[in-house]
C-alpha positions in Angstrom: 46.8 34.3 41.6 49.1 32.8 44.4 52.9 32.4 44.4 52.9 29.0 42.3 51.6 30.4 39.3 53.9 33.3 39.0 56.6 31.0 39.6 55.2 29.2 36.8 55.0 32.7 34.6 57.8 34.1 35.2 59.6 31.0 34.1 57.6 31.1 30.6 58.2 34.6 30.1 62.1 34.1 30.6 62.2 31.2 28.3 60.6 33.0 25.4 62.7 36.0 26.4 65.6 33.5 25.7 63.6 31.8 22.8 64.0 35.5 20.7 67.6 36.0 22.0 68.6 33.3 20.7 67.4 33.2 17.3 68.2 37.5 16.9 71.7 36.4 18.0 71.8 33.4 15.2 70.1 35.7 12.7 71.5 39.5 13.2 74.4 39.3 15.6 76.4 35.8 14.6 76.7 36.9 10.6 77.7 40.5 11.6 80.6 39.4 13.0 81.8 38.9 9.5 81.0 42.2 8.6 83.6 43.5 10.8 87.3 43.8 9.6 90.3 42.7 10.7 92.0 45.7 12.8 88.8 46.4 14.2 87.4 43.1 15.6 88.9 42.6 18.6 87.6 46.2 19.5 84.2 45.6 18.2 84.3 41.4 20.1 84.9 43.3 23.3 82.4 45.9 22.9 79.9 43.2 22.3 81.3 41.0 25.2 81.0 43.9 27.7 77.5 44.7 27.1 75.6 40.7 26.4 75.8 40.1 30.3 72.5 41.7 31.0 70.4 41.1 28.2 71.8 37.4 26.8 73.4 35.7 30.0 71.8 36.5 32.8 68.1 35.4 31.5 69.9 32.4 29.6 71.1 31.3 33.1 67.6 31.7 34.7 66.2 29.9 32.2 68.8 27.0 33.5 67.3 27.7 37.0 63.5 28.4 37.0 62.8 24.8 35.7 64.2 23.4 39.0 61.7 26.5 40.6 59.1 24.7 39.4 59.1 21.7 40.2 59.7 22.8 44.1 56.9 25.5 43.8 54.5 23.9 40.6 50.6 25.0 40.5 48.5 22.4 41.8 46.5 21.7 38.4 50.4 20.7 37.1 51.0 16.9 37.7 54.5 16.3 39.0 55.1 14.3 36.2 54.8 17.0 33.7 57.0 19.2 35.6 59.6 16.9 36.0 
């Protein structure tokens, strides 16, 4: 496999990473906010702010990037018009 088609890879793994972020965050994360009371969720939002770099932005951000990857560094049997 040469360098195009793990460009191409890499970029589908990250946006189905992203895909199941997203809906754990809507699903799990989002409602428990409510869940949380008063006194304690300024605590508990910086907690979760500290820790979602890693796992939630950093991917979300490549997932921003890789696109424009691709259509530099696309597989040959992908016409330029479907990466575009």
């Amino acid at each position: 496999m040469n360098a195009p088609h793990w460009v191409l890879l890499v970029n589908t793994a990250v946006m189905f990473y992203s895909l199941g972020t997203i809906w754990f965050a809507q699903l799990v994360i989002y409602p428990l906010f409510a869940k949380v009371g008063s006194a304690e969720y300024i605590g508990y939002h910086g907690f979760y702010a500290r820790r979602i770099p890693a796992p939630v932005i950093v991917p979300g951000f490549l997932s921003f990037i890789l696109p424009v990857v691709v259509l530099f560094f696309r597989p040959d049997p992908v016409p330029a018009w479907l990466a575009q």
